[in-house]
N, C-alpha and C positions, 0 to 999 in steps of 0.2 A: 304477212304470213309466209311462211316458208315449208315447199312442198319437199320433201325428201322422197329420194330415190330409194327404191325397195333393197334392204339390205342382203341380196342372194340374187342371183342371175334369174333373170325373166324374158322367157323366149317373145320375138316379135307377134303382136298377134293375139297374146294370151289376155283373155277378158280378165279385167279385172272385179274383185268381189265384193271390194271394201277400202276404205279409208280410216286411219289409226290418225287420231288426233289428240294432239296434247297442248293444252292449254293455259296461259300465264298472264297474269295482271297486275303482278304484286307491285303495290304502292299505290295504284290507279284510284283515280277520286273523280270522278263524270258526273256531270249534271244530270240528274235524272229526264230531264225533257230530251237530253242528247241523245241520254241510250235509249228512249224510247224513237226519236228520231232516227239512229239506227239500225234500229229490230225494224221499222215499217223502209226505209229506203234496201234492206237487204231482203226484205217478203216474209221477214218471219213475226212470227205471234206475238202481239206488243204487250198480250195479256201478260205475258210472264214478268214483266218488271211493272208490277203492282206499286200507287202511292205507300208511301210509310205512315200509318196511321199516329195522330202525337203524341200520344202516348208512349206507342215504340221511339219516336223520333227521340224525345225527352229523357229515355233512359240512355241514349249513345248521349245526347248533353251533358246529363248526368255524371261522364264520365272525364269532360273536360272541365266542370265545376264543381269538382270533389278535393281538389289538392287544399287540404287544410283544412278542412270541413267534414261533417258525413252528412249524407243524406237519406233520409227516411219518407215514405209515405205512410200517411196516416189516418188519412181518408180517401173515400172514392162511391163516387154515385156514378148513375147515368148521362152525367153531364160536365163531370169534372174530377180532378184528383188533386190532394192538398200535399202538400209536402212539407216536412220541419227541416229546415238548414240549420245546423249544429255545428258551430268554428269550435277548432278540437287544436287545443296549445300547449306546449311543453313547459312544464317549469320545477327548474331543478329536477328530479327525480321521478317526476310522473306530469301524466297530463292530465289537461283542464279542460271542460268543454262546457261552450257559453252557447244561449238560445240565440243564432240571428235573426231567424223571420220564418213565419208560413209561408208558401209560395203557391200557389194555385194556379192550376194549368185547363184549360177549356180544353175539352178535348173533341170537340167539332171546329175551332176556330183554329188551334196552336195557340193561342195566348195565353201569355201566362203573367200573372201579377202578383204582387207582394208589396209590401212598406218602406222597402230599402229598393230608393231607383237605380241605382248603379247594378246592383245583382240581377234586378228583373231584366234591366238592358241587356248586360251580357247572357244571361239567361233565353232571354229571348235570339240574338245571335245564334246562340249553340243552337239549339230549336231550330232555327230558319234553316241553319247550313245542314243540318241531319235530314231533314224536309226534303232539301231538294238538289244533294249529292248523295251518290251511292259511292259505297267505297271495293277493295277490290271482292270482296269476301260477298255482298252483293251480285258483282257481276257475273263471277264462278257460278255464282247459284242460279242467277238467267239462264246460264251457257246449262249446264245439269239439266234444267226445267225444260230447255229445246230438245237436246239428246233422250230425257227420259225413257219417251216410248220409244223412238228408232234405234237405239244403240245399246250397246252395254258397256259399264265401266270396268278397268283394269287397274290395280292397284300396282303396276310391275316399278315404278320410278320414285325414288328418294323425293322427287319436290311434288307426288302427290300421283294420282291416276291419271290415267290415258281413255279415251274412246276408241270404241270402235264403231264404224260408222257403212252401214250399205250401200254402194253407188246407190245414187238417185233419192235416196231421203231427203226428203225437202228441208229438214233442218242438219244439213250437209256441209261439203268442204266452201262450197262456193256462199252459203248464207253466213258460213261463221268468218270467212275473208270478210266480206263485206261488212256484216257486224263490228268486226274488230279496228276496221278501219278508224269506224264511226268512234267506239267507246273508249278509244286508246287501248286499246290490250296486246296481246298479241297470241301467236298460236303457229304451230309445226303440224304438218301432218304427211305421211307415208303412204303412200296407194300400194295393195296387198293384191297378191294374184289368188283366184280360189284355192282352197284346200286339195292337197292330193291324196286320192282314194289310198286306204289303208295298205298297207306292205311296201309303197312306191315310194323311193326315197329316207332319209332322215325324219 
C-alpha cells in the first residue's frame, strides 16, 4: 500500500480529518479461505466475504462451459436445478444445435451429475474453482461492504471511485494495509487535513 503525501502545504501540527483511499485488484483471483484469513488477521468483519452458494458458483461455470454450446435451466426445486446442454455447430450457412445432456446440480452439496462423464468432470472443476476463489470484482465488493457505513464514496478517477475515510474508523487505512497484504490487492491512500471554515483560502 502506498501512502501519498497531501497534495497542498500542510502546516506542522495540523490534525488530520481523514483518509482518501483508492483501491485496485484487477486480475486478482484468492482463495476464498485466504481472504477470509485476511479480514480476521487485519480485525476486520469476516462476515463480508460470505461462501458462494452453487448455484451462484455454477452460473460463473457456466461461463467457462458455454464455448460451443448454450446452456439453459429447465428445472428447479428445493433441492436441485437441471440444466439442458445444447452443442450449437456451424454448417455451411447456418447453424445446427444438437441435445448433449441434462446436467443436474445439488444445490446443498455442489454436485453435479449427468450421462456424459467427461462434461460432468469438467463441470464439476469449474464448480469447485467458482466455490472457492473469488475474483477481483469479489474483493472490490468485501472492500465497499467494510467502508459502507464509515466512509463515503467518490466517483472523481477514470479507473473507478475513491473513499474517503475518518481517522480512526475501524475499517481504516491500517485494516485495508493489512487486508491487502493478505488478498494480493493493492491500494493508495492520501491523509487530508480538516476543512477550512468558509471564506479562508481557495
Amino acid at each position: 500500500m502506498r501512502i501519498a503525501a497531501a497534495p497542498f502545504p500542510v502546516a506542522a501540527g495540523v490534525r488530520l480529518h481523514g483518509e482518501v483511499i483508492a483501491w485496485t485488484c484487477s486480475g486478482v483471483a484468492v482463495r476464498h479461505s485466504d481472504l477470509v484469513a485476511a479480514l480476521r488477521d487485519a480485525d476486520l468483519d469476516e462476515g463480508v466475504a460470505r461462501e458462494l452458494a452453487p448455484k451462484h458458483a455454477f452460473a460463473r461455470a457456466c461461463k467457462k462451459l458455454s464455448e460451443q454450446r448454450i446452456i439453459r435451466r429447465v428445472a428447479e426445486d428445493g433441492a436441485s436445478m437441471k440444466f439442458q446442454f445444447t452443442a450449437e455447430h456451424r454448417s455451411d450457412d447456418r447453424f445446427e444445435y444438437t441435445l448433449e445432456t441434462l446436467l443436474t446440480l445439488d444445490k446443498r452439496t455442489g454436485r453435479v451429475s449427468c450421462d456424459l462423464p467427461g462434461l460432468a468432470t469438467s463441470a464439476q472443476e469449474h464448480l469447485d474453482h467458482a466455490l472457492g476463489v473469488r475474483t477481483a470484482s469479489d474483493v472490490t465488493r468485501v472492500i465497499g461492504k467494510l467502508f459502507d457505513r464509515h466512509a463515503d464514496l467518490f466517483p472523481i478517477r477514470p479507473q473507478g471511485a475513491v473513499t474517503s475515510c475518518p481517522i480512526g474508523t475501524p475499517a481504516s487505512l491500517t485494516g485495508c494495509r493489512r487486508c491487502s497484504a493478505g488478498s494480493a490487492g493493492g491500494s493508495g491512500a492520501s491523509r487530508s487535513p480538516p476543512a477550512r471554515p468558509r471564506g479562508i483560502g481557495a
